[in-house]
C-alpha positions in Angstrom: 95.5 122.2 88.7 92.3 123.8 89.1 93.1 127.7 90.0 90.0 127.6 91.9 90.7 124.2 94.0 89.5 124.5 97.5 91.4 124.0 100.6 92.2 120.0 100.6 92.3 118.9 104.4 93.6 115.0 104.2 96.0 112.7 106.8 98.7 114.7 104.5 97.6 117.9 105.9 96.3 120.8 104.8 96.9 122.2 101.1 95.2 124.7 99.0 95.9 127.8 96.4 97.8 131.0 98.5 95.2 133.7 99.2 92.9 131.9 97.9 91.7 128.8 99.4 94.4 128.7 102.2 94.2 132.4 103.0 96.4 133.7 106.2 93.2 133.8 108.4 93.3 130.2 108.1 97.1 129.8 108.5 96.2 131.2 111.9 93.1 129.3 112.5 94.6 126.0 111.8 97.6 126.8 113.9 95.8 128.0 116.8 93.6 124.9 116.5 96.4 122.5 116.7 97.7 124.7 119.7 94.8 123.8 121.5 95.3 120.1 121.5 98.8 120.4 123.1 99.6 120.5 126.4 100.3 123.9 128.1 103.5 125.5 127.4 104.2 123.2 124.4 107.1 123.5 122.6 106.4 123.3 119.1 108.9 123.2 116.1 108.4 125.0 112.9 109.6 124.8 109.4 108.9 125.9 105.9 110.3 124.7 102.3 111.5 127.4 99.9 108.3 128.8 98.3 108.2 132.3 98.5 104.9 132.4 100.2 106.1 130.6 103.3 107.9 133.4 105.0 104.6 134.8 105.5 102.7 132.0 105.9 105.4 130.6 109.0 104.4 134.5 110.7 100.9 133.8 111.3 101.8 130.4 112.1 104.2 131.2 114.6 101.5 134.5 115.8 99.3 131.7 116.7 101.3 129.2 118.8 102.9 132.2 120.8 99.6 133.6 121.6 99.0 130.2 122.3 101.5 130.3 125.1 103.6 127.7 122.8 107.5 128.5 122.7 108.1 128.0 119.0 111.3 126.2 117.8 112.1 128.2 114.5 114.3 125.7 112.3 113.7 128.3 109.1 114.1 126.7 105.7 114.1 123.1 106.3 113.3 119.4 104.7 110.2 117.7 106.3 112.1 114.9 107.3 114.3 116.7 109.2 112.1 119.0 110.9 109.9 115.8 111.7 113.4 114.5 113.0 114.3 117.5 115.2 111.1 117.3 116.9 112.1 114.0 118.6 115.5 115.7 118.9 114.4 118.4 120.9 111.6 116.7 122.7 109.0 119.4 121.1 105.3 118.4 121.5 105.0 118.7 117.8 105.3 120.7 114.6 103.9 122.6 112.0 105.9 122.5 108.4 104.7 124.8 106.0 104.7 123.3 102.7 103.0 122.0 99.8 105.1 119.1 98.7 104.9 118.5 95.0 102.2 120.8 94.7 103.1 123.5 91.6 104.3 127.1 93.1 100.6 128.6 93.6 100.3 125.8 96.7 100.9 126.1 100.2 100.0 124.0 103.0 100.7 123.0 106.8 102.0 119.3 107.2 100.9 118.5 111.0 103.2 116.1 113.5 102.7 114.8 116.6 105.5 114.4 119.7 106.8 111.1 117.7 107.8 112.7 114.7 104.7 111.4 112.5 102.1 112.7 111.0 98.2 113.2 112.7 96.2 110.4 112.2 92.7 110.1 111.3 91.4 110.8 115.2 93.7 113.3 115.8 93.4 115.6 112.6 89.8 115.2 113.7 90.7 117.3 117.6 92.3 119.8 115.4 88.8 119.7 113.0 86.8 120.0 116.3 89.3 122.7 117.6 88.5 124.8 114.4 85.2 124.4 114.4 84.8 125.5 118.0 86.7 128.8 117.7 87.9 128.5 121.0 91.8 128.9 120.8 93.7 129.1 123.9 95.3 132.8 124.7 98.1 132.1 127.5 101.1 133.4 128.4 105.3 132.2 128.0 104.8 132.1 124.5 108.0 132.6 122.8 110.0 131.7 119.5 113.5 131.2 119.4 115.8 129.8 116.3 117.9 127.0 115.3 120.5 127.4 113.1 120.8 125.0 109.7 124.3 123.4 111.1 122.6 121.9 114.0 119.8 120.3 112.2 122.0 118.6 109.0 124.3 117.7 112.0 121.9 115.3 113.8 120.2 114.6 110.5 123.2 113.1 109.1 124.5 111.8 112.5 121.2 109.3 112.2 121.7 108.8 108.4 125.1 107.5 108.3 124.9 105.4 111.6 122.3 102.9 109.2 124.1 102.7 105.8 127.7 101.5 105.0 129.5 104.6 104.8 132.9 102.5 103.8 131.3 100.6 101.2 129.6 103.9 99.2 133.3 105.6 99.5 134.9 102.3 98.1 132.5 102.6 94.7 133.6 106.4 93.6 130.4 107.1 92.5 129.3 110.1 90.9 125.9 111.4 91.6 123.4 114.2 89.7 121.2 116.1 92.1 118.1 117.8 91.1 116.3 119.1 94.6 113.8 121.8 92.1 115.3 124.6 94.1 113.8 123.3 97.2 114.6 122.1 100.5 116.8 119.2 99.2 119.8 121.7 98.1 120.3 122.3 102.1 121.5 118.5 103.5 122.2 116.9 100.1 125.5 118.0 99.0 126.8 117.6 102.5 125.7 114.3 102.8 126.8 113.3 99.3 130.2 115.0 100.4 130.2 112.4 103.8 129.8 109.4 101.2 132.4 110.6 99.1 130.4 110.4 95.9 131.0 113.5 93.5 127.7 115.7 92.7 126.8 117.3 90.0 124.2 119.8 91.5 121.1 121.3 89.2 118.6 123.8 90.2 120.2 123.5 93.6 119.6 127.2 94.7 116.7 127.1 97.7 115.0 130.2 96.3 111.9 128.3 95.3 111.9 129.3 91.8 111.0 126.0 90.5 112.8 125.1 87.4 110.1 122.8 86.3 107.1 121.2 88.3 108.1 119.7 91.4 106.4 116.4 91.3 109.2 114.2 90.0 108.1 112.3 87.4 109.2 111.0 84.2 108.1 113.9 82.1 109.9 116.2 84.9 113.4 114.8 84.8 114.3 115.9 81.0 117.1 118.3 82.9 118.6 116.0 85.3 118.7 113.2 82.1 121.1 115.8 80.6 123.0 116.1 83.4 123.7 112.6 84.0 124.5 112.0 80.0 126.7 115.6 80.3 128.5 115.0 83.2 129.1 110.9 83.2 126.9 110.5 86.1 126.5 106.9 87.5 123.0 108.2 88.7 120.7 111.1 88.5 118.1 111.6 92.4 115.0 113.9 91.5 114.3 115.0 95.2 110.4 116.7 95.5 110.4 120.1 97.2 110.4 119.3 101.0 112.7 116.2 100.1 110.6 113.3 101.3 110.3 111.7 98.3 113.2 110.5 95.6 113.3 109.3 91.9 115.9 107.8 90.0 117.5 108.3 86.3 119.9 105.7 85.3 123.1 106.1 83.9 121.8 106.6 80.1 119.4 109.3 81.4 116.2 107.2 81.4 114.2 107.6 84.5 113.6 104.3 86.2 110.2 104.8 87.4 109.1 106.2 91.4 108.2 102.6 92.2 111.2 101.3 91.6 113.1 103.3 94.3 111.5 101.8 97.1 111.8 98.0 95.4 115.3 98.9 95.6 115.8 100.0 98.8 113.5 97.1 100.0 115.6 94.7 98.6 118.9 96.1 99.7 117.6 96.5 103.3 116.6 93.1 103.4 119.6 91.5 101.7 121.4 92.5 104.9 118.7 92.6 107.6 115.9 90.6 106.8 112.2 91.5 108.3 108.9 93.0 107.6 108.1 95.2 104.9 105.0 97.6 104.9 103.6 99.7 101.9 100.9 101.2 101.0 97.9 99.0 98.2 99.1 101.9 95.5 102.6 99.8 95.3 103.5 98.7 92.4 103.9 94.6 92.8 108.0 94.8 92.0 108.5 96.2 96.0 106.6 93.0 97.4 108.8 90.7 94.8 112.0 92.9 96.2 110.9 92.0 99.8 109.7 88.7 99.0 112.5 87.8 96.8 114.6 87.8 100.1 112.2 85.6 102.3 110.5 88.8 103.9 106.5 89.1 104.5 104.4 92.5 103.1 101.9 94.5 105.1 100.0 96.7 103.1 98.5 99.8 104.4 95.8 102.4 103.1 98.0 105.1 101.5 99.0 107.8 103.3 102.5 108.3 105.2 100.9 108.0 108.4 99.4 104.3 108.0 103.0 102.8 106.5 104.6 104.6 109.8 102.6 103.3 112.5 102.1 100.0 110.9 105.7 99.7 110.8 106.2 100.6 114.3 103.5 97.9 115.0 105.0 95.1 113.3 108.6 96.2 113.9 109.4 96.5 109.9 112.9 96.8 108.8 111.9 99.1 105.7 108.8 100.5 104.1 107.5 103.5 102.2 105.2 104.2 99.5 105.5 104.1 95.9 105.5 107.8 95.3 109.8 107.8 96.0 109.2 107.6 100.0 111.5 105.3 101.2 111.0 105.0 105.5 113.7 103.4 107.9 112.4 104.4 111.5 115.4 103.9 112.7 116.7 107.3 111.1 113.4 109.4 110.9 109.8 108.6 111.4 108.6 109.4 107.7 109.8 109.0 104.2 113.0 110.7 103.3 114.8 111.4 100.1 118.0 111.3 102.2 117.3 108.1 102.9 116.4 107.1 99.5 119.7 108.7 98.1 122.0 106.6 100.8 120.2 103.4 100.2 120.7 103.7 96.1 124.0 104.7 96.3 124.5 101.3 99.1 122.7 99.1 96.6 124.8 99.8 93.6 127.9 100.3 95.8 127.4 96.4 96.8 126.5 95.4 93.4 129.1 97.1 91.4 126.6 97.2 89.0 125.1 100.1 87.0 121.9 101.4 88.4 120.0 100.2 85.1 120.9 96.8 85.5 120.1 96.5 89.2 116.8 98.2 88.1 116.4 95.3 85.0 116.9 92.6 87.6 113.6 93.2 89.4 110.4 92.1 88.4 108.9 94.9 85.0 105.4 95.7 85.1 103.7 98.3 83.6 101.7 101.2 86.1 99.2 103.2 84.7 98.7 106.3 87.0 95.7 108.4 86.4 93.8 111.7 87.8 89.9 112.0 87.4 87.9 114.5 88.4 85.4 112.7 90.3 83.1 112.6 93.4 82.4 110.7 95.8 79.4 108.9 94.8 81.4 108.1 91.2 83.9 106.7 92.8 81.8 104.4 94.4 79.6 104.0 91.2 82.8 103.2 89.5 84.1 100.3 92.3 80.0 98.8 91.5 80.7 98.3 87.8 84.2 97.1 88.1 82.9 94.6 90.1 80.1 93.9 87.7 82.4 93.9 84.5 85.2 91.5 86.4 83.2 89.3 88.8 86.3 87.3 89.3 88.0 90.4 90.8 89.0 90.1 94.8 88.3 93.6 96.2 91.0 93.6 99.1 89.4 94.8 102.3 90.6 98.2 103.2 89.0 101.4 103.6 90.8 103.4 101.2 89.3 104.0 98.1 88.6 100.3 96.7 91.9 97.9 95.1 90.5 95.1 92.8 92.5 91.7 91.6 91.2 91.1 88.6 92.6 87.2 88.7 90.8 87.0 92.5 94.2 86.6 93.9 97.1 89.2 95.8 98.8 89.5 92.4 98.8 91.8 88.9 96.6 93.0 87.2 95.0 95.0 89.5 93.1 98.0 89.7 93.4 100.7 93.1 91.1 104.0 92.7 90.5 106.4 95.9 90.5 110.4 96.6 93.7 111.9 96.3 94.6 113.1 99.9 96.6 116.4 97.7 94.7 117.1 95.2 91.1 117.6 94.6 90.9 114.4 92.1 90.2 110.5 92.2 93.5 108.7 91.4 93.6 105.6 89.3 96.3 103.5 89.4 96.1 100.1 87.3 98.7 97.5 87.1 100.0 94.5 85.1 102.8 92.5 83.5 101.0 94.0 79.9 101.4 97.2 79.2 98.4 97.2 77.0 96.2 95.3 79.4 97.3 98.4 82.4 96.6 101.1 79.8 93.0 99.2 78.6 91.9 99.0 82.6 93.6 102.1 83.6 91.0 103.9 80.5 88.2 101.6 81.3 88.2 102.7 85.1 88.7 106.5 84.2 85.9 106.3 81.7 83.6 104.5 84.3 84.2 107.7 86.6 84.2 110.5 83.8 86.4 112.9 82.1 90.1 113.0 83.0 91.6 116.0 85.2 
């Protein structure tokens, strides 16, 4: 990434380069700006993944809230989805997590959550915007910080995780399991909850220094390791779990990675198979998680991307399952986000009912090919770009949401299709292109990055 990207403020939070774009004056700032949209005397949880700049970075946090007049719920290093979790737990008012999620070492960032659990939305990252831009942070008194130890938070983690799958079942299978977490926050629950299912691990880069053994984003070209380690070690199937663990991909039982995508399709259609309901996603989806849900009867909701959207959508419609296509499988029920411990269980169910290697379960599903894309764009390309799509395919159905622009090339809610929007992470316009032709995805995935200039 650029080494001179600016601070990225999104519905994901706040990211940017350490002492650089996301300096510790505005660590403070930011905290003390969310302060002031809490109630007096908030408690407010806090948590950090296992970069080395987040010690640091979780002290002027914390300086903040306490000056604040915020007693500060310390859970140390900890997974997003479980510090999102603990804040319903513990009946905090919120949290700040320090992380940058897939984001290569030189990132930082503060993921922001409400009393529910879930991210800010749109109107209320814009209070904390307003707080910011006022200056006028709260000074009270009764702040305080106190700790919670790791044991306590895995414990009501897991409590919630294996209440909603088939514990049993998994233990009946004797599966054996490779674990890559990157050195990140996915070595601290994984192995214990791998150890409640009774499926053997084989553990890689598992230490939580945050000495990334390879970029964190866990895609194909990042999983070479854990491929060895399934072929090594016999593995049934490899997890590549992102730095703050919200987000899991698989390798099958030959080493190949499956593809993100294809984690949620199958945890959509293994939650359905057994308790049939809505599914919501996000328009970046690839088309094999509606076939999963639909394959079982169930109707889709799609939803701009963003974690935050899927969430509340499914609260709305009461969805049994959703996520995004990024790894990020979401079962309320558990924990209000996506969760790579909820991915893992949900696999390991799947095949566990099957009886079935994980490639073949993976085969059985609808195959399309996904172009994915970064293009260093503005705003006014972009739109350019959406203008001469629409002129080149005038057939194309541009689906009505505000999020970047999604066009059906064929007019109707099916492949090929084309979905291009600002990255919420990264200072970039994603392309994402999709159809049953890998050469027809490739040819429209180029043709829209050419139509908004050169590739990041």
């Amino acid at each position: 990434m650029n080494e001179e990207a600016p601070l990225i403020v999104s519905i994901s939070g706040i990211r940017g380069l350490v002492d650089r774009s996301l300096t510790l004056d505005v660590v403070y700032r930011y905290a003390a700006a969310f302060a002031a949209i809490l109630p007096d005397g908030a408690a407010v949880v806090v948590a950090r993944d296992t970069r080395p700049s987040g010690p640091v970075l979780v002290e002027h946090a914390t300086r903040a809230l306490v000056e604040a007049g915020c007693r500060v719920i310390d859970l140390g290093v900890c997974s997003t989805p479980g510090a999102k979790l603990m804040v319903t737990e513990l009946g905090a008012a919120g949290a700040i997590i320090v992380t940058a999620s897939h984001n290569p070492l030189p990132w930082n960032g503060l993921k922001l959550i409400r009393e529910d659990g879930i991210f800010l939305n749109a109107e209320q990252g814009g209070q904390v915007e307003a707080a910011l831009a006022s200056g006028r942070f709260r000074q009270a008194a009764g702040g305080a910080r106190r700790e919670v130890e790791r044991a306590a938070v895995n414990a009501r983690h897991l409590a919630r995780l294996l209440a909603h799958v088939d514990v049993d079942l998994i233990r009946s299978a004797h599966l054996r399991a490779a674990i890559d977490p990157c050195n990140g926050t996915g070595s601290v629950l994984l192995p214990e909850l791998l150890d409640c299912l009774g499926v053997q691990a084989v553990m890689i880069n598992g230490e939580p220094d945050g000495c990334f053994a390879h970029e964190p984003e866990p895609l194909p070209e990042n999983l070479v390791q854990l491929g060895d380690a399934v072929r090594n070690h016999h593995a049934d199937v490899g997890f590549a779990v992102d730095p703050d663990a919200d987000r899991v991909a698989l390798v099958d039982e030959a080493g190949r990675p499956v593809g993100e995508d294809y984690t949620l399709a199958l945890a959509v259609r293994e939650v359905t198979t057994r308790t049939p309901g809505r599914v919501v996603t996000t328009l970046s989806t690839s088309q094999t998680v509606t076939d999963a849900a639909t394959g079982n009867g169930c109707e889709v909701v799609l939803t701009p991307v963003g974690e935050v959207h899927v969430v509340e959508k499914m609260l709305e419609v009461d969805a049994v399952v959703g996520g995004e296509g990024n790894g990020g499988v979401i079962l309320t029920q558990i924990d209000p986000g996506r969760d790579a411990a909820v991915g893992v269980a949900v696999i390991l169910e799947a095949m566990a009912r099957a009886r079935q290697p994980l490639s073949r379960l993976a085969a059985s599903l609808p195959r399309y090919a996904i172009e994915k894309r970064k293009v260093a764009a503005t705003a006014e390309q972009l739109r350019q770009a959406v203008a001469a799509l629409q002129r080149r395919h005038p057939h194309a159905y541009l689906h009505p949401v505000d999020d970047g622009a999604k066009l059906y090339l064929e007019g109707g809610l099916h492949c090929p299709w084309v979905h291009l929007r600002a990255s919420n992470t990264e200072p970039v316009v994603r392309v994402i292109a999709e159809s049953a032709d890998p050469a027809e995805a490739e040819r429209l995935g180029a043709e829209t990055a050419m139509l908004l200039g050169a590739e990041a």
